[in-house]
Backbone as JSON Lines, residues from 0, in Angstrom:
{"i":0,"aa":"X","n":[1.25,8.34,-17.1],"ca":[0.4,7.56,-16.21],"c":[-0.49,8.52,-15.43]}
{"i":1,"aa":"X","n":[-2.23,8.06,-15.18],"ca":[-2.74,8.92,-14.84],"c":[-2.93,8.87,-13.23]}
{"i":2,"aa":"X","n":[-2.99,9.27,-12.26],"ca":[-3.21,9.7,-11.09],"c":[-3.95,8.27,-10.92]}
{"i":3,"aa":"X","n":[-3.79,7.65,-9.8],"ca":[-4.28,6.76,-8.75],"c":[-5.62,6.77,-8.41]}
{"i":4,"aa":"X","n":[-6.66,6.03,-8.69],"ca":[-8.13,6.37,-8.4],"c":[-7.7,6.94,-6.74]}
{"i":5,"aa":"X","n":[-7.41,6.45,-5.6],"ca":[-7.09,6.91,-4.23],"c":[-6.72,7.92,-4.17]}
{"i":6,"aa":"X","n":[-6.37,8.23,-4.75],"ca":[-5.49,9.95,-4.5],"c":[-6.58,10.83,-5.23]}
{"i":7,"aa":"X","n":[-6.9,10.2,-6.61],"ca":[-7.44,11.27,-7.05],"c":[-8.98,11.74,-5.74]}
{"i":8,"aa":"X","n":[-9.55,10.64,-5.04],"ca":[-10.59,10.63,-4.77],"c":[-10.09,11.31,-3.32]}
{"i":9,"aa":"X","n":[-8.59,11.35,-2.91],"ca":[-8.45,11.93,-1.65],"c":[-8.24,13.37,-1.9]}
{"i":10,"aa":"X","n":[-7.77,14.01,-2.83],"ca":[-7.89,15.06,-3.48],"c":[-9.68,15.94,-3.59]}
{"i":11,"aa":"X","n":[-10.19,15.16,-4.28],"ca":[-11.79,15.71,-4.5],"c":[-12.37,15.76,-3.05]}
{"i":12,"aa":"X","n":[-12.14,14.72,-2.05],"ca":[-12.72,14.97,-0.77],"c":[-12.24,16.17,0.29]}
{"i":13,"aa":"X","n":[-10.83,16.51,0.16],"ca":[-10.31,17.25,0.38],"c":[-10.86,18.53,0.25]}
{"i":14,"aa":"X","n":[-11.23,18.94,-0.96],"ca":[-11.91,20.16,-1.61],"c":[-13.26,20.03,-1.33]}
{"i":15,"aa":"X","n":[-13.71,19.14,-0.89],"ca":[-15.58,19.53,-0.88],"c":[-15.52,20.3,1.04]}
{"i":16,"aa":"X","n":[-16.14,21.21,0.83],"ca":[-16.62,21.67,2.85],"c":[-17.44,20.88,3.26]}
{"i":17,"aa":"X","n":[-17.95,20.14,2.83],"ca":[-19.34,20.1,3.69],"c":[-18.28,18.6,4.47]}
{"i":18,"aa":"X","n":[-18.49,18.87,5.67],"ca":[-18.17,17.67,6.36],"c":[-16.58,17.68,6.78]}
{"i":19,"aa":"X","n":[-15.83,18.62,6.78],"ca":[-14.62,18.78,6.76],"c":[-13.62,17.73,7.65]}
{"i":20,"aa":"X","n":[-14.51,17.67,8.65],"ca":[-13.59,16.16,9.69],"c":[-13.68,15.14,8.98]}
{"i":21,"aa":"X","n":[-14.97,14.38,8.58],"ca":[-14.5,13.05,8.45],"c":[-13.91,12.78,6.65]}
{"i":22,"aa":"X","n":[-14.15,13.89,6.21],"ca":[-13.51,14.08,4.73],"c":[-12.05,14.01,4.94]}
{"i":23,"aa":"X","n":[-11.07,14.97,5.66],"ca":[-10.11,14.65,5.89],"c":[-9.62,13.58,6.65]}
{"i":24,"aa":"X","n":[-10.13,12.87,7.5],"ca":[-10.27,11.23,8.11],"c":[-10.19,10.27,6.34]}
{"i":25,"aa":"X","n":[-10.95,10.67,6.04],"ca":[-11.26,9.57,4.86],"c":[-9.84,9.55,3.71]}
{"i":26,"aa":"X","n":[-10.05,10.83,3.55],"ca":[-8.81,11.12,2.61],"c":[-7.51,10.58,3.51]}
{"i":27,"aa":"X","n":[-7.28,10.84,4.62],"ca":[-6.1,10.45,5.0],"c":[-5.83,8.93,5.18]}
{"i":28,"aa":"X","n":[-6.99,8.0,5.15],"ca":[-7.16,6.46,4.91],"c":[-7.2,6.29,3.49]}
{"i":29,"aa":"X","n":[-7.4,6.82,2.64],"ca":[-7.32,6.47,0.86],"c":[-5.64,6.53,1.08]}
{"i":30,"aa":"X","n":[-4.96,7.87,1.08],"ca":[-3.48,7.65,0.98],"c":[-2.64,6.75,2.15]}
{"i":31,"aa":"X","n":[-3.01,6.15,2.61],"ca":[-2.38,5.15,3.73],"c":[-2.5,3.81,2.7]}
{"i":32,"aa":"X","n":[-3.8,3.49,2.35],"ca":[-3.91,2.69,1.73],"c":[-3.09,2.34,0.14]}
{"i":33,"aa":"X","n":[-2.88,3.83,-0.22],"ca":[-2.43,3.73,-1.48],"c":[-0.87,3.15,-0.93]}
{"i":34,"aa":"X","n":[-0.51,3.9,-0.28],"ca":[0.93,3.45,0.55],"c":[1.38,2.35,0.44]}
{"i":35,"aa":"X","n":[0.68,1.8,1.38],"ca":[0.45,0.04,1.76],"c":[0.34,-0.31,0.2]}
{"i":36,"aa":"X","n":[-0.99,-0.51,-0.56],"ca":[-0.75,-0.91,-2.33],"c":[0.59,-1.35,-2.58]}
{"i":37,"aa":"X","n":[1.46,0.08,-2.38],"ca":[2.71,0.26,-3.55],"c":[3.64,-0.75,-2.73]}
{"i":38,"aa":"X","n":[3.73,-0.54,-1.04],"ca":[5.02,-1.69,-0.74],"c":[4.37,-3.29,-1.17]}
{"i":39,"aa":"X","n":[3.41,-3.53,-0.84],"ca":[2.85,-5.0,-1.2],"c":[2.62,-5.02,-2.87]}
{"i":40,"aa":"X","n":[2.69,-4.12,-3.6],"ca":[3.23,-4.78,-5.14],"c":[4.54,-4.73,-5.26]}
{"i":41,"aa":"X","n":[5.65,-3.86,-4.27],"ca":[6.89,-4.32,-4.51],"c":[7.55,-5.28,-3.84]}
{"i":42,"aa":"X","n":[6.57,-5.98,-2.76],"ca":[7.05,-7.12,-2.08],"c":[6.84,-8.18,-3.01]}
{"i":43,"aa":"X","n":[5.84,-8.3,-3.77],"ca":[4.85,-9.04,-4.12],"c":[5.67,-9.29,-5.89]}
{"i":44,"aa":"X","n":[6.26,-8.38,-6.51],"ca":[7.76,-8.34,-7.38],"c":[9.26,-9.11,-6.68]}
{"i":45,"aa":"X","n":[9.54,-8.31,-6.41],"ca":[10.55,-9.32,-5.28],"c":[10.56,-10.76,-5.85]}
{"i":46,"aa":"X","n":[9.37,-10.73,-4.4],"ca":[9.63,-12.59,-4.16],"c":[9.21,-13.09,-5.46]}
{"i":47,"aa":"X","n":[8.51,-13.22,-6.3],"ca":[8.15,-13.54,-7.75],"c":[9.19,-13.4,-8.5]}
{"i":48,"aa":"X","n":[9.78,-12.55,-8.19],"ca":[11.72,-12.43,-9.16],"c":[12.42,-13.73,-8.63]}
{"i":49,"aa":"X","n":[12.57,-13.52,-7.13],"ca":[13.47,-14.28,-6.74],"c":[13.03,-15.99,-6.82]}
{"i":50,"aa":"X","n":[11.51,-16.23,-7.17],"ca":[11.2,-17.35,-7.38],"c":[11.26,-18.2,-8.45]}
{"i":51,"aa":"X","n":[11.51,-17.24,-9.69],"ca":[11.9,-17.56,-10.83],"c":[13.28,-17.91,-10.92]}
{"i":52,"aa":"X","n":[13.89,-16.85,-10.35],"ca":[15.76,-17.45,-10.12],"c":[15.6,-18.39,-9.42]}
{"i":53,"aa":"X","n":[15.47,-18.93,-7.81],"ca":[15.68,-19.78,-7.12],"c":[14.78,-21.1,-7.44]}
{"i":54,"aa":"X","n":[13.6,-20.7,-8.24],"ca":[12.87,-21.45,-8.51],"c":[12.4,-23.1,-7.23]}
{"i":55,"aa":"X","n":[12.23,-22.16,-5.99],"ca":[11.82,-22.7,-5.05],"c":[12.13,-21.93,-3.6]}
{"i":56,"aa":"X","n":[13.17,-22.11,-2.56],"ca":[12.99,-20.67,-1.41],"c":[13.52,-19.64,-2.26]}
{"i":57,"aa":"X","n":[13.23,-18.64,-1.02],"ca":[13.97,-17.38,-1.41],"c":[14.54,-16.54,0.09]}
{"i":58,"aa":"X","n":[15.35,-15.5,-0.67],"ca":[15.81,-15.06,0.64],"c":[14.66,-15.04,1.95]}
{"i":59,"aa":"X","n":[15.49,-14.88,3.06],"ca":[14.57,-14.46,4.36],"c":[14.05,-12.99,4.13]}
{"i":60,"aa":"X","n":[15.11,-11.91,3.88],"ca":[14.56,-11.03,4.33],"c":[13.38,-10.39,2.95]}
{"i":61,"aa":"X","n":[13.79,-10.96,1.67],"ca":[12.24,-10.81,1.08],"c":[11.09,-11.12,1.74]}
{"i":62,"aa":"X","n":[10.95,-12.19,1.68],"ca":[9.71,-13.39,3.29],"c":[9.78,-11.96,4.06]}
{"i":63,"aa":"X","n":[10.44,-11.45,5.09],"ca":[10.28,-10.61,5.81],"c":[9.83,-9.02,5.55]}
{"i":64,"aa":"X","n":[10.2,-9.04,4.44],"ca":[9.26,-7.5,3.63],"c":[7.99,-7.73,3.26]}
{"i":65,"aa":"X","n":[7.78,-8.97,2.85],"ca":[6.2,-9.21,2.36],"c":[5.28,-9.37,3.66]}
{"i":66,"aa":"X","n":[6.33,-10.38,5.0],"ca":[5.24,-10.49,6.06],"c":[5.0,-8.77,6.45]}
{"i":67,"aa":"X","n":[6.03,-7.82,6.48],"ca":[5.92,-6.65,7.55],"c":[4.62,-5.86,6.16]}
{"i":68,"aa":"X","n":[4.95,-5.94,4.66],"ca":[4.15,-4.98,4.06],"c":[2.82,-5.21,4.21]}
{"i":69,"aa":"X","n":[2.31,-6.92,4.62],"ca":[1.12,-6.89,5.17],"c":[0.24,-7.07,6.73]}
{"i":70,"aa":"X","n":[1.47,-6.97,7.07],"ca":[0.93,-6.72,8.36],"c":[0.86,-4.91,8.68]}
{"i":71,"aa":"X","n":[1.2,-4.11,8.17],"ca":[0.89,-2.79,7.7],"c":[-0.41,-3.13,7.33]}
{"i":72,"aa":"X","n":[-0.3,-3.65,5.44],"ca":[-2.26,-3.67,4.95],"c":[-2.9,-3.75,6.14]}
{"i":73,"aa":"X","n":[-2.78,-4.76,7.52],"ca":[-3.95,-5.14,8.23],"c":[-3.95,-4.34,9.81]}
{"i":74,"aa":"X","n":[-3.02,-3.18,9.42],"ca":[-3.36,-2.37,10.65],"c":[-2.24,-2.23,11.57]}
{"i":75,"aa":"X","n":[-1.52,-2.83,11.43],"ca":[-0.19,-3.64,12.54],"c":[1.07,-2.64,12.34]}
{"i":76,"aa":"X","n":[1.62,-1.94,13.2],"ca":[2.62,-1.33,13.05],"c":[3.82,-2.27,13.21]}
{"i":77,"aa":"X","n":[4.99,-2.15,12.1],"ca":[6.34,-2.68,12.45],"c":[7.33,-2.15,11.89]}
């Protein structure tokens, strides 16, 4: 599997000088983001598993990984 467009692009910004602050600003928001990605596709597995078994609710604390992995995506510490 090949490298993450985000990473790869936080990588290349990394290496260019010209602009060194907000390059590393930027790069350090591509890998936050990639972050966030990976828990909200494994929240986002989860509850889709468990909806097929229960085939209607599902646990709370799945519900509660998906609300916290996007309230992360939208800025929100928890």
């Amino acid at each position: 599997m090949s490298q993450p467009k985000a990473l790869f692009l936080a990588d290349v910004i990394e290496a260019d000088p010209a602009s060194k602050t907000h390059h590393d600003e930027a790069a350090a928001e591509l890998r936050r983001l990639h972050a966030v990605n990976q828990e909200l596709l494994e929240a986002l597995k989860d509850t889709l598993e468990l909806l097929e078994v229960y085939c209607g609710d599902f646990e709370e604390a799945t519900r509660n990984q998906a609300l916290a992995a996007i309230a992360r995506a939208e800025g929100e510490q928890k």
